[in-house]
PAPAPA-818349 format. One record per residue (C-alpha): residue in one letter; x, y, z negated. Coordinates in steps of 0.001 Angstrom, whole numbers, plus 524288, in hexadecimal, padded with zeros to 5 digits. Each point is the difference from the previous one (the first is absolute). Layout:
BEGIN
pt rest->A u->X v->Y w->Z
...
! end
This chain:
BEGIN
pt rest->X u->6275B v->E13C9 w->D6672
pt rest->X u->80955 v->8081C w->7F996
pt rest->X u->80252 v->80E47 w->800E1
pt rest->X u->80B11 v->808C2 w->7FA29
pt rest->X u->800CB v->80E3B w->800B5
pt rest->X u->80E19 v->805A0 w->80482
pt rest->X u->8058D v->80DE3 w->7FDA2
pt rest->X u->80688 v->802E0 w->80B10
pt rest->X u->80C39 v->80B56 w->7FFA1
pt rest->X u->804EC v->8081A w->80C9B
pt rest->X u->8037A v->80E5E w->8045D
pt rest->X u->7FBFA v->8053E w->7F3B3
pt rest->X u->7EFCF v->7FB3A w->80219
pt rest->X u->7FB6B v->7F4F2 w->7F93D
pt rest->X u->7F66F v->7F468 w->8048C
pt rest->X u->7F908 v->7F60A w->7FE79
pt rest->X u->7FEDD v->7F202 w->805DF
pt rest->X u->7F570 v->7F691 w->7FCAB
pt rest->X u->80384 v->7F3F7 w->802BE
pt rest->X u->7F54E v->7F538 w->8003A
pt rest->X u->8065A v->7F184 w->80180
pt rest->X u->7FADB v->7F283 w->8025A
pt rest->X u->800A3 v->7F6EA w->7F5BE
pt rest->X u->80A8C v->7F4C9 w->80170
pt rest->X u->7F917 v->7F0B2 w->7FE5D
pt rest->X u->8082B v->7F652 w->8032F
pt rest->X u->7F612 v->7F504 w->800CE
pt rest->X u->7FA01 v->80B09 w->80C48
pt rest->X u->800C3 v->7FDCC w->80BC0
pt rest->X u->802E8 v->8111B w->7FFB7
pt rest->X u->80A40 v->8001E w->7F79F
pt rest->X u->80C8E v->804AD w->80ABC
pt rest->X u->80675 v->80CEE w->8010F
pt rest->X u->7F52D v->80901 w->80757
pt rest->X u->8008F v->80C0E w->80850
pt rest->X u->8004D v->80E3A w->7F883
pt rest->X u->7F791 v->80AE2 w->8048E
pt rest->X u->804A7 v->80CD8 w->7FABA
pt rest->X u->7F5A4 v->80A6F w->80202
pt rest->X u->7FF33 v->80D19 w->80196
pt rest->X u->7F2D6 v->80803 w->7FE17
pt rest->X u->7FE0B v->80C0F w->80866
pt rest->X u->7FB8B v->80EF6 w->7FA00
pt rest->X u->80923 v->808BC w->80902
pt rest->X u->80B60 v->7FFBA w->7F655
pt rest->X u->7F857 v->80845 w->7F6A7
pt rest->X u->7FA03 v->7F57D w->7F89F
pt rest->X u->7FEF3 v->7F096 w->800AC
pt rest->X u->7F376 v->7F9F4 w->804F6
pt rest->X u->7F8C0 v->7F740 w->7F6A6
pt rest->X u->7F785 v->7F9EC w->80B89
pt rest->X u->80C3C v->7FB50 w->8071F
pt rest->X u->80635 v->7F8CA w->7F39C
pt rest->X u->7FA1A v->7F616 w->7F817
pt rest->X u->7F68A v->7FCCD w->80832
pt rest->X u->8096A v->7FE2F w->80B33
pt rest->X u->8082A v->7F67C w->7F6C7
pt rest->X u->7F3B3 v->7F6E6 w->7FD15
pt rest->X u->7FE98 v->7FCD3 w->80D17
pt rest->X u->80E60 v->7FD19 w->8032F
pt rest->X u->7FDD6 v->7F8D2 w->7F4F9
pt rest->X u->7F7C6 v->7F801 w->80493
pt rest->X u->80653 v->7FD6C w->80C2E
pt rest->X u->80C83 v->7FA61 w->7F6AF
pt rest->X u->806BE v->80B03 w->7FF33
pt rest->X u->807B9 v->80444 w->7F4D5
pt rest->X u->7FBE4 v->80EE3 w->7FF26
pt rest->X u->8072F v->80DC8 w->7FA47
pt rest->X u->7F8D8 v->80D15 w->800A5
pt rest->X u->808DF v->80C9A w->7FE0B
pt rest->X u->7FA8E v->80B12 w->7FB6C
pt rest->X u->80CEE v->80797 w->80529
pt rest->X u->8030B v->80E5A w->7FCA8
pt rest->X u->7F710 v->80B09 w->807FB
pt rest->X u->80050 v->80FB3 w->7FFDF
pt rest->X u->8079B v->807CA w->7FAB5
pt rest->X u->80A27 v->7F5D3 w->8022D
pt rest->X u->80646 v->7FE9C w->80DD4
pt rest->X u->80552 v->7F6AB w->80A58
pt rest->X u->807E7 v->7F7F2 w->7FD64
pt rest->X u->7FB2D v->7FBDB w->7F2D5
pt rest->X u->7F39E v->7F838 w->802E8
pt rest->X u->808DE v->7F89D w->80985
pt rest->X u->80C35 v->7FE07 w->7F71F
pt rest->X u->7F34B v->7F942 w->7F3C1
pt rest->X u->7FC2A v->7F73E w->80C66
pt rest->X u->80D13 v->7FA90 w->8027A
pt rest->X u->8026F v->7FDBF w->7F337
pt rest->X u->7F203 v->7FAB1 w->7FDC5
pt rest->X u->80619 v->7F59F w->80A30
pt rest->X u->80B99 v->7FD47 w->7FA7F
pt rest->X u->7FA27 v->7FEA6 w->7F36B
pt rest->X u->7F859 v->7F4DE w->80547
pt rest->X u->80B23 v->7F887 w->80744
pt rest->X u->804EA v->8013D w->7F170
pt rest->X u->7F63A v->7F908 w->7FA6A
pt rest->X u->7FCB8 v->7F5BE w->80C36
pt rest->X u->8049C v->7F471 w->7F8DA
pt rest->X u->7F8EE v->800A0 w->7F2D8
pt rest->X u->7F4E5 v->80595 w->80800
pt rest->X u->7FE41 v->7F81F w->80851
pt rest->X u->80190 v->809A3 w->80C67
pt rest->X u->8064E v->7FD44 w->80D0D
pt rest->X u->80B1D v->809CA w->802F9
pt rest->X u->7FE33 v->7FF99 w->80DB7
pt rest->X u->7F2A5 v->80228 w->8008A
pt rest->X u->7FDCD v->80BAA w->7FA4F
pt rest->X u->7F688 v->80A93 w->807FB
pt rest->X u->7FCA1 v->80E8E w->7FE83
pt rest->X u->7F13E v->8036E w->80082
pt rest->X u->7FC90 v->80F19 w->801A6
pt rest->X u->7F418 v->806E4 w->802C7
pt rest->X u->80100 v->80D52 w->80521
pt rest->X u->80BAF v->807AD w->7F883
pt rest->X u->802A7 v->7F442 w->7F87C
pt rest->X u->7FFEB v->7FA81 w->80FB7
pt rest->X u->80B08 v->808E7 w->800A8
pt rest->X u->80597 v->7FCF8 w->7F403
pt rest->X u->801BC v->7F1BA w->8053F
pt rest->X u->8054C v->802B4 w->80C74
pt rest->X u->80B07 v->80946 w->7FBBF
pt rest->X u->805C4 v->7F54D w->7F849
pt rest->X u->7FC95 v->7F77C w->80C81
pt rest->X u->8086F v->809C2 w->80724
pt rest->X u->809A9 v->80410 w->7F579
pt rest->X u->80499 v->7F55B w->7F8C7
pt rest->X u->80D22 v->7FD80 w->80605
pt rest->X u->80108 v->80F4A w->80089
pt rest->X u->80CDF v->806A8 w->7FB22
pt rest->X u->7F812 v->80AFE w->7F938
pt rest->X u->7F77A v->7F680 w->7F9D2
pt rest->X u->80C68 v->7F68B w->7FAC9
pt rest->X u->804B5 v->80C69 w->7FA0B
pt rest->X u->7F505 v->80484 w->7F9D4
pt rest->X u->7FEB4 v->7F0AF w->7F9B1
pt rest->X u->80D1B v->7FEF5 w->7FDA2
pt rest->X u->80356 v->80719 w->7F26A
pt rest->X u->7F17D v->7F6C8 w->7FC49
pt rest->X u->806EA v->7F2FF w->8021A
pt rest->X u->807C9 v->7F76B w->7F821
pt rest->X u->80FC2 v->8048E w->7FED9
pt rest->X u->80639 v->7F8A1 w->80B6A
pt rest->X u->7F492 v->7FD88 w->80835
pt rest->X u->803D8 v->800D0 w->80F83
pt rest->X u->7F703 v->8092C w->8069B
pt rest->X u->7FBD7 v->7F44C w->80873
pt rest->X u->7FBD3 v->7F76A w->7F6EC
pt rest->X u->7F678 v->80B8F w->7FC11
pt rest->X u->7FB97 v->800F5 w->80C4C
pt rest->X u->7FA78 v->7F36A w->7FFCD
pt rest->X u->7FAE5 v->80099 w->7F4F6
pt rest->X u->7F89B v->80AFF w->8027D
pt rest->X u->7FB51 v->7FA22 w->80E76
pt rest->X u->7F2AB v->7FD47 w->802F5
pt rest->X u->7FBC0 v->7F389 w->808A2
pt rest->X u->7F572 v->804C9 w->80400
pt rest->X u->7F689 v->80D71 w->800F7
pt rest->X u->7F389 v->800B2 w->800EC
pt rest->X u->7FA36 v->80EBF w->803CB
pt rest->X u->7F2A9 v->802EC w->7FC60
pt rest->X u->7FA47 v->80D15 w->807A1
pt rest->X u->80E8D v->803CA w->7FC7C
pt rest->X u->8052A v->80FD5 w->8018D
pt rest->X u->809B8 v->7FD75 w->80768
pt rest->X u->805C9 v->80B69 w->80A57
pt rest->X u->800A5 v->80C2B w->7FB3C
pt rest->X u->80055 v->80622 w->80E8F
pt rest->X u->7F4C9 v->7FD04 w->806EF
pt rest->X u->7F317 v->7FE42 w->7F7C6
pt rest->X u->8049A v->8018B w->7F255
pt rest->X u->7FA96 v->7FF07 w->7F23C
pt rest->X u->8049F v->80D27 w->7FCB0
pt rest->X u->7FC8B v->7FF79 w->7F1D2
pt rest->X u->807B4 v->7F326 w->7FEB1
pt rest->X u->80AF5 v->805CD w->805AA
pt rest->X u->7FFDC v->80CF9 w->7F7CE
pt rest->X u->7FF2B v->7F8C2 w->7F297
pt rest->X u->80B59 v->7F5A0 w->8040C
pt rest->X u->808EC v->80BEB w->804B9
pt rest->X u->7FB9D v->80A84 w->7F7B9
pt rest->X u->80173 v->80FD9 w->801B4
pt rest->X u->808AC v->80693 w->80869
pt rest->X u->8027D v->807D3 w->80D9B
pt rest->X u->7F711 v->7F9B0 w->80A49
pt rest->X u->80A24 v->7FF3C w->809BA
pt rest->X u->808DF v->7F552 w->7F523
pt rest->X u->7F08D v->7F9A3 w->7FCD5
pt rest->X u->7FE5A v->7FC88 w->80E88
pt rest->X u->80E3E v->7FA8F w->80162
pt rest->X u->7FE4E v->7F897 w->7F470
pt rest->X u->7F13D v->7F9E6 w->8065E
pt rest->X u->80A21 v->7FD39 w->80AA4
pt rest->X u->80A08 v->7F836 w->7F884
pt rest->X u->7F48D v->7F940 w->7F5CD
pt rest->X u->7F772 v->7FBA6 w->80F2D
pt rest->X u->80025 v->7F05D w->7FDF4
pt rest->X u->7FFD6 v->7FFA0 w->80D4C
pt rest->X u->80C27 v->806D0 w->803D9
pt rest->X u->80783 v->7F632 w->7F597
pt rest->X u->7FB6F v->7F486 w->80381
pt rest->X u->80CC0 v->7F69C w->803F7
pt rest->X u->80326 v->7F27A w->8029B
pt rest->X u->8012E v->7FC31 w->7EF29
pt rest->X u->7F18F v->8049A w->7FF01
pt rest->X u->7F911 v->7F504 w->7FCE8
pt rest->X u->7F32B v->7FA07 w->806C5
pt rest->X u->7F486 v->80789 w->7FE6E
pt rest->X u->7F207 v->7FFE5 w->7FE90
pt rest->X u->7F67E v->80ACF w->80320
pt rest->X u->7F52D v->8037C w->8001F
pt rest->X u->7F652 v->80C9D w->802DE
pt rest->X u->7F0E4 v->80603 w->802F4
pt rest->X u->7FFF9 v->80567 w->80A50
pt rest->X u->7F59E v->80AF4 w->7FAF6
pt rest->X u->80ACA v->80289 w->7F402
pt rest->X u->7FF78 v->80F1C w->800AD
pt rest->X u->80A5A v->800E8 w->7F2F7
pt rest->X u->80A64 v->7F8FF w->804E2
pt rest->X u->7FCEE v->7FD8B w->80FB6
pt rest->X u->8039B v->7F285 w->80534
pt rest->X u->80B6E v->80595 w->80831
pt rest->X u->806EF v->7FE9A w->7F44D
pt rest->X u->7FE9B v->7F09C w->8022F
pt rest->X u->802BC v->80220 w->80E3E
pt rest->X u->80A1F v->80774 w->7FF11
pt rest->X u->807AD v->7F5DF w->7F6A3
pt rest->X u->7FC19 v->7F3B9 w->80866
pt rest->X u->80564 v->8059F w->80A7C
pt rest->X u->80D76 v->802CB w->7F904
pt rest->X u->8011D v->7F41D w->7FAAD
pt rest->X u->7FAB5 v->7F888 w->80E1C
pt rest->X u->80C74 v->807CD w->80598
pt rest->X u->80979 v->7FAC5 w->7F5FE
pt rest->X u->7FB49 v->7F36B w->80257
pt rest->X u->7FAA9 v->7FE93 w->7F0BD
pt rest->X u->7F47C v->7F5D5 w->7FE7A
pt rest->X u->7F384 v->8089F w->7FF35
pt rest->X u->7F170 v->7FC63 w->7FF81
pt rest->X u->7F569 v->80AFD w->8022E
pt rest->X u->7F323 v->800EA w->7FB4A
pt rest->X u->7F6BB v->80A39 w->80494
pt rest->X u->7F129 v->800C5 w->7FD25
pt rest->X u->7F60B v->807C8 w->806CF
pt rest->X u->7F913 v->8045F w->7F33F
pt rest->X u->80255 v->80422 w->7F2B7
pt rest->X u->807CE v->80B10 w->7FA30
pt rest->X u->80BBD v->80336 w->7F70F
pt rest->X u->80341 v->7F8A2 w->7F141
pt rest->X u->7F8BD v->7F4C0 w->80126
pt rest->X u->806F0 v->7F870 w->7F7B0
pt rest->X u->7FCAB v->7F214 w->802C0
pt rest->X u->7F2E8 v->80504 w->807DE
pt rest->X u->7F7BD v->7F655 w->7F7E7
pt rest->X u->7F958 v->80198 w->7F1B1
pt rest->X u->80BE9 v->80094 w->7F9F4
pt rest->X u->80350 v->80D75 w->80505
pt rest->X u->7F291 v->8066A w->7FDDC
pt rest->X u->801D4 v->80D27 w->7FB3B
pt rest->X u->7F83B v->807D3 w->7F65B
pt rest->X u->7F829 v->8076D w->80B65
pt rest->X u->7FD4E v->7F3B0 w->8088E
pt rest->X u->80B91 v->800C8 w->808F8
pt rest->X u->80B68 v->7F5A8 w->801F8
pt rest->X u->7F77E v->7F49A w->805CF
pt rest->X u->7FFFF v->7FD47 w->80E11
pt rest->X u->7FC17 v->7F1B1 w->80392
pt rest->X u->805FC v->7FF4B w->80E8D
pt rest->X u->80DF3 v->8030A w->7F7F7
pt rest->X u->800A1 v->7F849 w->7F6C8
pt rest->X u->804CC v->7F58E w->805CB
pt rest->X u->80E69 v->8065E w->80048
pt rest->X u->804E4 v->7F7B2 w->7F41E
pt rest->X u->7FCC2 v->7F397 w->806E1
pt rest->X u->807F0 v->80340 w->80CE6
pt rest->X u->80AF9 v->80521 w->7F82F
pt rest->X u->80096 v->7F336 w->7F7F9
pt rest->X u->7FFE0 v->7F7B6 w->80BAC
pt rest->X u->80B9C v->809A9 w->80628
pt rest->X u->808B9 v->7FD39 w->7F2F0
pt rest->X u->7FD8F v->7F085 w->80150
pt rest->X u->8040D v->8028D w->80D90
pt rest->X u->80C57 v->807E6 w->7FE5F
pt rest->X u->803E1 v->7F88C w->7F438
pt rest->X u->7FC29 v->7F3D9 w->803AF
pt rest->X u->7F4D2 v->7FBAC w->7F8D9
pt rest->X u->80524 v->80371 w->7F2F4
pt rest->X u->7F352 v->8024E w->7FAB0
! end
């Protein structure tokens, strides 16, 4: 296994992206360019989730997944820089694909709650004017704004209890320390304009969710909500909704346990199996 630690630069806010990599042996039956799962812990934009990182990344792991944690920017910084350190946490990594190994076109998102919504506004806003221009002094002199685009594209997102609309059943606090201070009326337009659900288009790519129903921080209409959008614009979506457990639970086994007990919940846990069989299916048993 090998694992490198990379600085990464954007909209004045640094992070950080831990990349953990499968060893290359020729003589294996494993050694072939593999999947990348780019992940994105949740803690409502105010601070990045521990129990929604590393732990996460073992398990992809162990699926045969290349993995990359960011620990992107939070409060007192603001929309869009979080989202400007993903997409260049992605290009980055089609960078590097060769001598790493990685496959370029198989490269997903994985969010959990804000970091949910971290994943699907590049989902949504890749191929975005605003977000080209925001890239675009970042990039190397000469670079077409469409080969950045593609760069920056994800192949996949998966959505994990995600905040997504910021209209009907939001995570206030989420919203608050991604758009910071300022006259209510401009806050509420802004939840408008930063609701996943009202950007969703035909470029979004397929996506995997998944919910508890009993989540009172972030309520599963969130999910609904964005399945529906992207069922109407005809993007490939799965759904997963259990009947029990609650909010940040991580991968819902051991791994996640918090301090105070919490973050297990058998009947869930079984998420990370039925999102590796929906990869294999969508990219055609890569893994």
């Amino acid at each position: 296994m090998i694992c490198k630690e990379i600085k990464i630069e954007a909209c004045g806010g640094d992070a950080r992206l831990s990349c953990c990599l499968h060893e290359q042996y020729p003589k294996l039956p494993g050694s072939k360019k593999r999947p990348c799962i780019v992940i994105c812990p949740g803690g409502a934009y105010e601070r990045v989730s521990d129990r929604e990182a590393d732990n996460v990344a073992a398990k992809c792991l162990g699926f045969g997944y290349h993995t990359a944690v960011l620990r992107y920017a939070v409060a007192p910084h603001r929309f869009p820089t979080a989202l400007c350190q993903l997409a260049k946490a992605l290009a980055f990594l089609r960078e590097q694909a060769a001598e790493w190994h990685i496959d370029p076109d198989q490269i997903a998102v994985m969010g959990f709650s804000a970091g949910g919504h971290l994943a699907a506004s590049l989902g949504n806003f890749w191929n975005s004017p605003f977000l080209k221009e925001q890239l675009a002094g970042e990039t190397e002199a000469g670079k077409e704004p469409a080969v950045l685009a593609e760069r920056i594209r994800p192949n996949a997102q998966i959505l994990c209890y995600p905040v997504i609309s910021g209209i009907k059943s939001p995570h206030e606090g989420s919203f608050r320390n991604l758009i910071g201070p300022g006259p209510e009326a401009g806050f509420r337009e802004r939840c408008r304009e930063l609701s996943m659900e009202k950007c969703v288009g035909p470029d979004t790519p397929p996506t995997f969710l998944w919910h508890c129903l009993p989540d009172d921080t972030v309520p599963a209409v969130n999910s609904l909500l964005m399945a529906e959008a992207l069922w109407k614009e005809r993007v490939p979506v799965e759904l997963h909704l259990y009947g029990t457990g609650g909010h940040a639970l991580g991968t819902a086994d051991a791994l996640s346990l918090s301090v105070d007990g919490r973050g297990v919940q058998p009947e869930c846990a079984n998420w990370m199996e039925l999102c590796h069989t929906w990869l294999k299916h969508i990219w055609k048993e890569a893994v």
